[in-house]
C-alpha positions, 0 to 999 in steps of 0.5 A: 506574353508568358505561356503559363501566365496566359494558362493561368487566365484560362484556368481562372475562367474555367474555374471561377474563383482564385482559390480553385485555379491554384488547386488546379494548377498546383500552386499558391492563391498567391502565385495566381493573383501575382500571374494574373497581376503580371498579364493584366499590365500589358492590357488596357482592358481589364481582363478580371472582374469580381462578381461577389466571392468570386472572380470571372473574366471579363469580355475581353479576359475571354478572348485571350483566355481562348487565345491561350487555348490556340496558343496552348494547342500550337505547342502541343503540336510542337510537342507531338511532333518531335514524339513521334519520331521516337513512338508517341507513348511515352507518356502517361495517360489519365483517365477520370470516369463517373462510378458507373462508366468506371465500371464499364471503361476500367477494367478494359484499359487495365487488360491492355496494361502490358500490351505492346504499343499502348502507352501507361495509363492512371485511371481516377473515379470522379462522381461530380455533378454535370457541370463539373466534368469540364472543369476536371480536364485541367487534371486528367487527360481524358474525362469521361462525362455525361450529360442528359439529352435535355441538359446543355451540350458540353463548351465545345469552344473550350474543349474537343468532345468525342461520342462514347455511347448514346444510351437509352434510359430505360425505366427499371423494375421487378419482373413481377410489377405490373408495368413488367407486362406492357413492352413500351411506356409512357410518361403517364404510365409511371404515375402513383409509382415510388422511385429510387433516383439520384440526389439533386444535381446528378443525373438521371435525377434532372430527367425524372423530373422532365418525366414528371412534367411530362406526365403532369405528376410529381413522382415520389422519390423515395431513395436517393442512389447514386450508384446504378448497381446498387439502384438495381439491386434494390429495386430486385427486392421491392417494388420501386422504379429506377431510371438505369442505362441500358448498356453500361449497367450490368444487371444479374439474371438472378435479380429479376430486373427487367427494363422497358423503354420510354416513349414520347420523351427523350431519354437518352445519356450522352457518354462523352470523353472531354479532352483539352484541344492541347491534348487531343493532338498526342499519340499517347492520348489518341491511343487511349481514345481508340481503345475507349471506344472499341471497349464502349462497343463491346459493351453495347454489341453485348447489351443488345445480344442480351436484349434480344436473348430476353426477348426471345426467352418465353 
């Protein structure tokens, strides 16, 4: 079996449609029906099947699909092997990030450019919907995600997922609202409160709506911003609520935002790096991660020297 003909089944189930394995691998629709032609007269079983528009993989098209991954990691390793005897580095390195871990990851890899035995790095911004990240791993070497505590956990079958943060959602307002005076809140605290949240499908809008089943009342969204920063500034000029996480947004004294925790839910963000298992094994790579999560506890050795700063101010 050809390698690339069996990278092409793998990315045909990751990706679920023709059209997008051939954007991901770089080449016609074409080019991939013709591989997949090719692989499928060495099987009996079918390894496609259509369902609608698109295409998926069938039982046994799942299985060679995690073959491929094995198969895919093995020549890595090979690969990793032989780099090793002249550094490991040189190679470059490509990270995708979300908006606001962009922010908080960017500017750290871009301080460590020029330093000695760090590899080049790219760096992209990609806001998708949850269930996208996985499928950004076929372009980047390193996605950084995330996920809500009550969302699924990301296909650990098909790719290594290393922690960054486990971060606290708290609930964000104006220092003069009336919620400012209480120290924790509950789920029924917040109802009759208007809301700034993400639009559908990214979060924290998935978790304020476990929030309003959780209190027994739907809460009333009244912008939809996908940008923290931007949430956070507008809830320093009126009286809205916002869900905002505790380390990775920088928020200015100046703006009179205050965060309280919540209580009786769990609302925590998971900020994970997804990485292909093939990838996982090169220096380059390992390097990256290294620094990623050094930057990741800077950051909250820093919230938390802020928090308790706040907390101790009269």
């Amino acid at each position: 079996m050809d390698p690339y003909q069996l990278s092409v089944l793998r990315e045909l189930g990751d990706h679920g449609s023709v059209a997008a394995t051939a954007q991901a691998l770089g080449v016609s629709p074409s080019a991939v029906s013709q591989s997949l032609a090719v692989l499928q007269r060495k099987f009996k079983a079918p390894l496609t099947q259509k369902r609608g528009r698109s295409v998926e993989l069938t039982d046994a098209g799942k299985a060679l699909a995690v073959a491929a991954i094995a198969v895919s990691e093995a020549i890595s390793r090979a690969e990793a092997t032989v780099d090793d005897f002249v550094g490991g580095i040189d190679r470059t390195v490509h990270v995708s990030a979300f908006h606001s871990a962009a922010v908080t990851f960017f500017p750290g890899l871009a301080a460590l450019e020029h330093s000695e035995g760090f590899p080049e790095v790219e760096c992209f911004d990609e806001d998708v919907d949850r269930v996208s990240f996985p499928a950004l791993t076929a372009r980047y070497d390193i996605v950084i995600g995330h996920r809500m505590s009550h969302t699924p956990p990301w296909p650990r079958d098909r790719l290594a997922v290393l922690s960054l943060l486990r971060e606290p959602m708290d609930i964000a307002m104006h220092a003069s609202h009336d919620l400012a005076l209480k120290r924790v809140l509950t789920p029924s605290d917040l109802v009759g409160n208007t809301w700034i949240s993400t639009q559908a499908g990214f979060s924290p809008a998935d978790m304020l709506d476990a929030v309003a089943a959780a209190a027994g009342h739907p809460m009333r969204v009244m912008h939809r911003i996908n940008d923290f920063s931007t949430a956070a500034a507008m809830v320093s000029e009126g009286g809205h609520l916002a869900l905002l996480p505790r380390h990775t947004v920088h928020i200015p004294d100046s703006w009179n935002v205050v965060l309280r925790p919540l209580e009786g839910l769990q609302t925590v963000r998971h900020v994970d790096m997804l990485i292909r298992p093939e990838r996982v094994v090169h220096r380059a790579v390992a390097v990256v991660v290294d620094a990623l999560r050094s930057i990741a506890q800077s950051h909250i050795k820093a919230s938390e020297d802020r928090n308790n700063r706040a907390q101790e101010s009269p």
